[in-house]
Structure formats: structure tokens, C-alpha cells
N, C-alpha and C positions, 0 to 999 in steps of 0.2 A: 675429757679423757677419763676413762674408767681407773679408778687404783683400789685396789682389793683395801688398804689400809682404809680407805675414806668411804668407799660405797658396800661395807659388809653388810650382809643381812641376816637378821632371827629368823628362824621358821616360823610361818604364821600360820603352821597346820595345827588343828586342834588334837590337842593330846589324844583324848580320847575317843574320838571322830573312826567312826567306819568309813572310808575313801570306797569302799568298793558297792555303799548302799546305792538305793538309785535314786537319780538325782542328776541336778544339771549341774554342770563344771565348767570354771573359768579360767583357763592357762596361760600364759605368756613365756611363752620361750626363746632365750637372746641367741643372738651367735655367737662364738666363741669369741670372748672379749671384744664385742659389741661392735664385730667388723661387718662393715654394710658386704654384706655375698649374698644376698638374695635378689636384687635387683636396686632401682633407682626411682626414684621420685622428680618424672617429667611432665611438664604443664600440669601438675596438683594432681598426675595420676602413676599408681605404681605401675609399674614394668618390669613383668620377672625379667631376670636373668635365670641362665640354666639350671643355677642350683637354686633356686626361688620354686622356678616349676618342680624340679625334684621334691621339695619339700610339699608343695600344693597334690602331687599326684602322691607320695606317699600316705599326705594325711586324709585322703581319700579310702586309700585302701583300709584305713584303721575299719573304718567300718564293714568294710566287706570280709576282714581275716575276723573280727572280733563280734557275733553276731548279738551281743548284748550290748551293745555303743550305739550310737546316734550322734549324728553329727549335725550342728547346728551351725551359727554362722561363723567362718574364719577369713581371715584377711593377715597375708603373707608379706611384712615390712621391709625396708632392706638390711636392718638388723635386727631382726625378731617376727615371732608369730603369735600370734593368738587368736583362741577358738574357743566355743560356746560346746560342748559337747555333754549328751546324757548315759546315762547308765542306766539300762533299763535290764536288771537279772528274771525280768519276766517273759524271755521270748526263748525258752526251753533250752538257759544255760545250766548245767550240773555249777552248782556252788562247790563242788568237789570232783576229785577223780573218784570214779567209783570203785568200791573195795570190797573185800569181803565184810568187813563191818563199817553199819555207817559213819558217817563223821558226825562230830560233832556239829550242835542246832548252829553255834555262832563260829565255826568255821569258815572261811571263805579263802578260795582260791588266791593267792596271789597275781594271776593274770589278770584278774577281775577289778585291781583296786585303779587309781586315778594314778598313780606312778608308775605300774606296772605297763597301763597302756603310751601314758609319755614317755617309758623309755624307751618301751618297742618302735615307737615313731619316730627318736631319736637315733637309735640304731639303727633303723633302716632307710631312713632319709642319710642319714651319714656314711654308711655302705654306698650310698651309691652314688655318692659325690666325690667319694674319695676314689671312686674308679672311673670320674670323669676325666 
């Protein structure tokens, strides 16, 4: 059983670390207090349930709304997910909105980093489960 007093966690992101350079990335995301909603584990093989497939067809779309991601391998658990994905800012995304003056060299969009896109996918996998 999960208790926030015994299972807390440090951030293991590096201080310094650009999350939005390109690069491969590795996520794991639980469900809300580590309740199996995503399906089940029948003869050693998973089996969505509804909001399982939710989560598998949203994190599809990541790469089609987000055209500097690439999706590598993920696999949908019944209390969590994790996925393999890249960041490649070389397929003719703006590092910025464009403005009357440019931005700064080491600016970078906030859509662009490794959190920005997990939370998009958090948000919209969760929108539309909660209108299940």
C-alpha cells in the first residue's frame, strides 16, 4: 500500500539540465495513488480497460499535436505507464513564438520541455476519462 510518509521522492531531474534539448526520454507515470484503472494482467498478458485504451490513444496523439516528439516504445500497465520518447527540435519547430525582436539564443519554449509534453498527455488523457 502506497503512504506518502514512507514512499516520498527527491526529484532526480538535474539542476541544470535543458529537458527540452533533443534527446531520448524515459517516463513513468502511476495512477492516481497507484489504483490499477488501466486494465489487468490476464494469462501474463495486459488487457486494456477503457481508460488504459484512453491513455494509449492519447499518447499517440502526443506526436501528432507535438511535431518535434517521436515516440518510441511504450507499454500501458494497470497502474502506470511508461514510454521511450525523443525530442528532436529539428523538424522545423520555432524554439520560440515569433516576435518583433528575436529571443534570446538559450531560450526555449516551455511546450518543448519533457514536462510540458507529460503534462499535456496527463491532461488529456484525464479529460477524457473523467467524461467517461
Amino acid at each position: 500500500m502506497f503512504t506518502p510518509e514512507k514512499h516520498h521522492r527527491r526529484s532526480i531531474r538535474l539542476k541544470e539540465y535543458d529537458y527540452a534539448r533533443n534527446g531520448a526520454y524515459f517516463v513513468t507515470i502511476c495512477a492516481h495513488n497507484h489504483q490499477c484503472l488501466f486494465g489487468e494482467i490476464v494469462n501474463g498478458e495486459m488487457q486494456l480497460g477503457d481508460f488504459g485504451q484512453i491513455v494509449h490513444a492519447e499518447w499517440l496523439q502526443t506526436a501528432k499535436l507535438r511535431s518535434n516528439v517521436v515516440l518510441d516504445v511504450f507499454v500501458v500497465m494497470p497502474n502506470h505507464f511508461h514510454a521511450i520518447f525523443i525530442i528532436n527540435d529539428g523538424r522545423g519547430v520555432l524554439p520560440y513564438a515569433p516576435a518583433s525582436a528575436p529571443a534570446p539564443a538559450n531560450f526555449r519554449s516551455p511546450s518543448q520541455t519533457v514536462g510540458a509534453i507529460v503534462r499535456g498527455f496527463k491532461s488529456a488523457a484525464t479529460k477524457k476519462i473523467v467524461t467517461v
